[in-house]
Steps between C-alpha positions, in 0.01 A plus 500: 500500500741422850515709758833697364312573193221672678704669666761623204169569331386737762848686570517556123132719548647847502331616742620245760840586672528165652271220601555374890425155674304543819614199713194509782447479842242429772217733395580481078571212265783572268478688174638736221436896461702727210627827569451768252622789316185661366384828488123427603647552847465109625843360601393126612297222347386218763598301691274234310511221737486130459150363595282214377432717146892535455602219708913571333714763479482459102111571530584803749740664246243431156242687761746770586563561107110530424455734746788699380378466159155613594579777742825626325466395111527661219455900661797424750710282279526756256580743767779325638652420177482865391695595877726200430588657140545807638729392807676326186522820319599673805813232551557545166499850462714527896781271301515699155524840754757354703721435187415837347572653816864343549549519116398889560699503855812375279455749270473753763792418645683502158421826403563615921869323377513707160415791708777518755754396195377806320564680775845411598573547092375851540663575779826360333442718234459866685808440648656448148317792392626694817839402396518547160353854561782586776751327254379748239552803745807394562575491166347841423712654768843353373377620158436876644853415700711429175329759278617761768834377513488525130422833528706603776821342274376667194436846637779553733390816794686844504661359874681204299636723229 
């Protein structure tokens, strides 16, 4: 296995977030540590440094993925791969609310929309009511109006005879 493939190999460990090159300097030799995301509360692997054991950086990274092997196998693995399907399910679940909140926020609005039409239709429709009721006063009255002149013709007073 190449360097890349050790270190593909490692990043694809679920509990590593990301695997970092450690370049050196006067006091350390260069090297590789992993950060993680695992719930046993340890957030960095390493540095594992080059030395006359692991004299490349290939040699540094196989060390760095037995040690996370042996201090964060199986126990932490599955941990983080329950938390990543979880933050999956989580996405998930944010994505189908969103969409059944606007499809629900749609529909609110709709029926808000229905609402104010049934309200202008209603008020539309007292004032027919209002009119047709005044209409049939009116009517009344002209009725009570003729019949008396119907009387009035047909019953002629003593100050007319």
């Amino acid at each position: 296995m190449d360097e890349d493939s050790e270190n593909r190999a490692i990043e694809d460990l679920h509990v590593v977030s990301s695997v970092r090159f450690h370049a050196g300097d006067k006091t350390h030799k260069s090297g590789v540590y992993a950060n993680l995301r695992c719930g046993c509360g340890v957030k960095q692997v390493g540095p594992v440094r080059m030395s006359s054991k692991r004299p490349t950086l290939q040699d540094c990274l196989r060390e760095l993925g037995r040690l996370i092997q042996q201090d964060h196998g199986p126990t932490c693995v599955a941990a983080a791969q329950k938390l990543q399907a979880a933050e999956k399910d989580a996405a998930d679940a944010s994505t189908k609310r969103s969409h059944d909140e606007g499809a629900a926020s749609l529909n609110a609005n709709q029926v808000l929309m229905l609402h104010s039409r049934l309200k202008i239709i209603q008020a539309r429709a007292a004032q027919a009511n209002k009119a047709a009721l005044e209409a049939e006063k009116q009517r009344d009255e002209l009725h009570t109006q003729i019949d008396v002149y119907r009387c009035c013709r047909s019953h002629p007073t003593a100050s007319t005879a």
